[in-house]
C-alpha distance (Angstrom), angle and dihedral (degrees) to the residues before:
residue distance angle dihedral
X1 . . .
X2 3.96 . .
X3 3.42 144.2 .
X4 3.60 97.1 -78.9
X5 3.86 107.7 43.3
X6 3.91 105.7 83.4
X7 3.61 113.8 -121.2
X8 3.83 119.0 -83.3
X9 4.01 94.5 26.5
X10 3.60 117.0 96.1
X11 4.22 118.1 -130.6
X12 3.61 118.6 -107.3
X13 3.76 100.1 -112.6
X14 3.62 128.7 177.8
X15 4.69 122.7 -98.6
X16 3.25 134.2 -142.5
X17 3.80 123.8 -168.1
X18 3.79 131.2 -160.3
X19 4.07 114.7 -154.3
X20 3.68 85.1 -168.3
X21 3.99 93.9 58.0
X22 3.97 90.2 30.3
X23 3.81 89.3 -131.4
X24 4.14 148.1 105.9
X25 3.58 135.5 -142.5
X26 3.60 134.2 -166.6
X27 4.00 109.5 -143.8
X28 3.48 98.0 -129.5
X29 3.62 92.8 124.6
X30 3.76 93.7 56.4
X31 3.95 90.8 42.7
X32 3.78 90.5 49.6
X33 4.01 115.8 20.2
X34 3.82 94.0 31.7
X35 4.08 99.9 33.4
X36 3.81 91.1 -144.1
X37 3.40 93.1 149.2
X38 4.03 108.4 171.1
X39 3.98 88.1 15.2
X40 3.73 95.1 55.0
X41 3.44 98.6 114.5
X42 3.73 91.2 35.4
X43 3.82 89.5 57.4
X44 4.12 92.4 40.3
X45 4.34 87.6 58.8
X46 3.52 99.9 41.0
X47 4.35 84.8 49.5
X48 3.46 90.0 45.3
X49 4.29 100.5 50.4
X50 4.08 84.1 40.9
X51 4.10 85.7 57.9
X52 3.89 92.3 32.8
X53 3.42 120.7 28.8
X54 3.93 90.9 -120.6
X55 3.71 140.6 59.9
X56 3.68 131.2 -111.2
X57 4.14 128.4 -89.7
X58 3.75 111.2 -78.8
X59 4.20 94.4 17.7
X60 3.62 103.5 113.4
X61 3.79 110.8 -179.9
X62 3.92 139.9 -166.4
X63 3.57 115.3 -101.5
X64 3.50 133.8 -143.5
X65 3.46 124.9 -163.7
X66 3.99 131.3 176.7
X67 4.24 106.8 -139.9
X68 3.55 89.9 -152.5
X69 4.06 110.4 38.0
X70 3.46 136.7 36.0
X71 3.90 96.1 -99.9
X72 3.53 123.9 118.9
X73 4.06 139.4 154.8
X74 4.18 136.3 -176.8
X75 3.52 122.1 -150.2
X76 3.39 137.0 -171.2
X77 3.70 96.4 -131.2
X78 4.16 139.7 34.1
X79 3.72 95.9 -109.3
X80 3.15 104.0 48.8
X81 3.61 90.3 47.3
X82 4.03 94.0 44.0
X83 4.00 89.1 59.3
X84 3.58 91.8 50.4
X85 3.40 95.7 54.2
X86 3.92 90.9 39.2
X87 3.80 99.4 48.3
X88 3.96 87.5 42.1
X89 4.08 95.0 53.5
X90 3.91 92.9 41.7
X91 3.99 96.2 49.9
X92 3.78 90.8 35.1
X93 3.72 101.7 31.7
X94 3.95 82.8 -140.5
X95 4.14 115.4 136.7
X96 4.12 105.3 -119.0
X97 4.22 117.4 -147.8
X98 3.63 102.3 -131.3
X99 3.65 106.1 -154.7
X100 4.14 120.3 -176.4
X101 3.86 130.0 -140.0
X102 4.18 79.6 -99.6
X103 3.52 96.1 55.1
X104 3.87 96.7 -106.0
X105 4.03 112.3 133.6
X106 3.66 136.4 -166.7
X107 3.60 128.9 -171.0
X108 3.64 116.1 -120.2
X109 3.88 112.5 -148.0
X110 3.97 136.5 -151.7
X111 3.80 117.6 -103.2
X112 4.11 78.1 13.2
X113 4.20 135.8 92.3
């Protein structure tokens, strides 16, 4: 609860559902316990493919993928993703597949950005 939901009514908090668990959860821990605010359902997908192995319904991540070693990494957002697959090619001189939300990839190169 907070300051502004009168006591004995629950706050309207946002779901997320997992087909592949065959369940739904509101995010009020990650609204109230964690204080994520904005990044609550951020925070609830990366939790849940770090306990599970995959994310949530409607979370599409970007993909990073080395072309030459086993290594690979999803992220919720392009930046994150982008250094991966920057840091990963320039200490491993390995070319990364860059693959957005949409499908789209690019290939991220050593010595290149």
């Amino acid at each position: 609860m907070d300051e502004h939901t009168p006591p004995g009514e629950k706050r309207d908090v946002p779901t997320v559902t997992c087909s592949r668990c065959d369940r739904e959860w509101d995010l009020e821990y990650e609204l109230g316990e964690l204080c994520a605010g904005n990044a609550a359902l951020e925070q609830f997908a990366l939790d849940h493919r770090r306990h599970t192995g995959h994310f949530p319904d409607e979370v599409s991540p970007w993909q990073a993928t080395c072309r030459q070693c086993p290594d690979r990494e999803a992220f919720l957002r392009e930046r994150p993703a982008r250094r991966w697959a920057e840091t990963h090619a320039r200490h491993t001189s390995h070319d990364v597949a860059l693959r957005d939300p949409e499908g789209a990839e690019t290939v991220v190169e050593p010595g290149g950005s």
